[in-house]
C-alpha positions as CSV (number, residue, x, y, z in Angstrom):
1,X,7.4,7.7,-0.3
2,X,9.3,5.0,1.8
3,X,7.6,4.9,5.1
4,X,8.9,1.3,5.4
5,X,12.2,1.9,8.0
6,X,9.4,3.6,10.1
7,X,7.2,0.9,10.0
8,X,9.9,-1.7,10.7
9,X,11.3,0.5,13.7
10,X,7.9,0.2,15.5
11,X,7.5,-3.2,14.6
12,X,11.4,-4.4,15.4
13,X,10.9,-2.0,19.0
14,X,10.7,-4.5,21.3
15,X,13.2,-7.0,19.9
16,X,15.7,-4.1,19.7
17,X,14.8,-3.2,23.1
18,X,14.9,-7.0,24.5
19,X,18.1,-6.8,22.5
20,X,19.5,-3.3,25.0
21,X,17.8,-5.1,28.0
22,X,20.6,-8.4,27.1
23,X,23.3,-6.1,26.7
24,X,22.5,-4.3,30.0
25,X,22.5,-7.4,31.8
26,X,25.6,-8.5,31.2
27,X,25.8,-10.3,27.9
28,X,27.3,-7.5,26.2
29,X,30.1,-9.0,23.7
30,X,32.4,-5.6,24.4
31,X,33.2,-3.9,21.1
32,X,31.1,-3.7,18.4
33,X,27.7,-5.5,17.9
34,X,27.6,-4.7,14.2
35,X,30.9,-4.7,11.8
36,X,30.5,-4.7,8.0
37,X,27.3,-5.9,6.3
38,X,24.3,-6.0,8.8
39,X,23.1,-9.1,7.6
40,X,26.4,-10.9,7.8
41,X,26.8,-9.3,10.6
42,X,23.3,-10.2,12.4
43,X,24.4,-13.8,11.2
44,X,27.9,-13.8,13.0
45,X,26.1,-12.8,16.0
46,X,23.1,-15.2,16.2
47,X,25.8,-18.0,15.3
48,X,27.9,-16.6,18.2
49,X,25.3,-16.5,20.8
50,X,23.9,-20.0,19.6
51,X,27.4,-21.4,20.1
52,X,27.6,-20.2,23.2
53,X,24.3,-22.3,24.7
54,X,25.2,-25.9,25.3
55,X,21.3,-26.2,25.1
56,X,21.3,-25.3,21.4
57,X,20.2,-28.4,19.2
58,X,21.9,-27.8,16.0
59,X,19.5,-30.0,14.5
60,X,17.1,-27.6,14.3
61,X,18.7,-24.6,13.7
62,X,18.1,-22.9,10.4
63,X,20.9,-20.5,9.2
64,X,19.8,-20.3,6.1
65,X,16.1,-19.6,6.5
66,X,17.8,-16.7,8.9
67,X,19.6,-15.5,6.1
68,X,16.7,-15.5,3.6
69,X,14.6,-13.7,6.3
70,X,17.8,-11.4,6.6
71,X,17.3,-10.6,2.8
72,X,13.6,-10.2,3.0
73,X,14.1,-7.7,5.6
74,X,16.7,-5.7,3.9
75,X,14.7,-5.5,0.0
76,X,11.9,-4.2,2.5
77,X,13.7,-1.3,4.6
78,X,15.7,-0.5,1.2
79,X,13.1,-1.3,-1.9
80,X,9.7,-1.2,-0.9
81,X,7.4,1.8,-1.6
82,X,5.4,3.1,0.5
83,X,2.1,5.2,0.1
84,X,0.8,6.3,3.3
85,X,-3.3,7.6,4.1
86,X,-3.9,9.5,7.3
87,X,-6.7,8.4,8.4
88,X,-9.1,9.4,12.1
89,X,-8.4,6.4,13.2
90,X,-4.6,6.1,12.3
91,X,-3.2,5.5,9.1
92,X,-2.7,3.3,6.3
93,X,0.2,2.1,4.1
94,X,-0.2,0.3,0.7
95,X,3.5,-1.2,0.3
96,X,4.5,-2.1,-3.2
97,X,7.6,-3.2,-5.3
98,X,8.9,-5.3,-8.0
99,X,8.8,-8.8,-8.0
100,X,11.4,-9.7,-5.7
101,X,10.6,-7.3,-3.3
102,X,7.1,-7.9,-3.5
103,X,8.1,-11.7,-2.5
104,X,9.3,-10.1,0.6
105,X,7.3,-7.9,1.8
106,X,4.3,-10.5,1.2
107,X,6.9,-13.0,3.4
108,X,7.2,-9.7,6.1
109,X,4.6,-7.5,6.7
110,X,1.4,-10.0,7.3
111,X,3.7,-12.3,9.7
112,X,5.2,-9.1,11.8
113,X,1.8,-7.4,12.2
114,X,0.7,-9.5,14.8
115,X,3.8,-8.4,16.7
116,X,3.3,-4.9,15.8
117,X,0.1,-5.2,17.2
118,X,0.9,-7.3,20.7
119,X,3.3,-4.4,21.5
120,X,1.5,-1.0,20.5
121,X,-2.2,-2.6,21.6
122,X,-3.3,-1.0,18.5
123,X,-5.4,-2.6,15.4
124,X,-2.7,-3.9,13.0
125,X,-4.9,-5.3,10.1
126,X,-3.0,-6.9,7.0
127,X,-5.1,-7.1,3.3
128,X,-3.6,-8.6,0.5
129,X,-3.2,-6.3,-2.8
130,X,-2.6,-7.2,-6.5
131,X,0.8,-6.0,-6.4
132,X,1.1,-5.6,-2.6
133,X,0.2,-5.6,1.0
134,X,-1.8,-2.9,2.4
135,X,-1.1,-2.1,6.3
136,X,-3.9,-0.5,8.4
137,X,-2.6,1.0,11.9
138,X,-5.6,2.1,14.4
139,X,-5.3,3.1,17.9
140,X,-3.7,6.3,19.4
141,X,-4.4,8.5,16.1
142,X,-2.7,11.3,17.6
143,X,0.3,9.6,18.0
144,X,0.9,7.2,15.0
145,X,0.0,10.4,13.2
146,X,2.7,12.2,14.9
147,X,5.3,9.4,14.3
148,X,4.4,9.2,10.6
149,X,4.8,12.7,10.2
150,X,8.6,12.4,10.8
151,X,9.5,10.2,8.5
């Protein structure tokens, strides 16, 4: 089962919503936000937004790593496999792949649970596996139950 695009929508929620607050603001670019490949595309767009600050210090900015975090996040969403576990508390998802992807979603999951966690105030708990990580997700049962139940 591939849970993983829901677990990545809660988790990327509020930057997608910081994201809508930007464009509502003002800083809307007009047209589209996204054209061809989303990872060349998210690229474009953080280089375009980056050259528009004077107060960027290109010294320190890391398109690369963006890129390699751009990759991660797209062999998790489109590889990963997902086994989920209802549980009273919430649920839990062992995520698994092959090697590569395994490299990624160790690189992903442990370092955006924290997030995850800051904006649901529920009990995001990472554990290591042999051959992947496990995600345990406690808080409003009723409704992480409900949002796994529509994927």
């Amino acid at each position: 089962m591939r849970l993983i695009p829901f677990v990545l929508a809660i988790v990327m929620a509020a930057p997608v919503a910081a994201q809508h607050a930007n464009s509502a603001a003002g800083h809307d670019m007009g047209g589209p936000q996204e054209t061809g490949q989303s990872a060349f595309a998210a690229l474009a767009e953080i280089v375009t937004i980056l050259q528009a600050d004077p107060e960027t210090d290109w010294e320190r900015v890391d398109i690369d790593g963006l890129r390699r975090h751009l990759v991660d996040m797209d062999l998790l969403t489109q590889e990963a496999v997902v086994a989920r576990t209802l549980r009273p508390e919430g649920a839990r998802f062992e995520i698994r792949g092959t090697p590569r992807v395994l490299e990624a979603i160790r690189a992903m999951v442990p370092a955006h649970a924290p997030f995850f966690a800051a904006e649901t105030g529920w009990d995001v708990v990472t554990e290591d596996l042999e051959d992947g990580v496990a995600l345990s997700v406690d808080g409003d049962a009723a409704q992480i139950q409900d949002l796994v139940s529509l994927v």
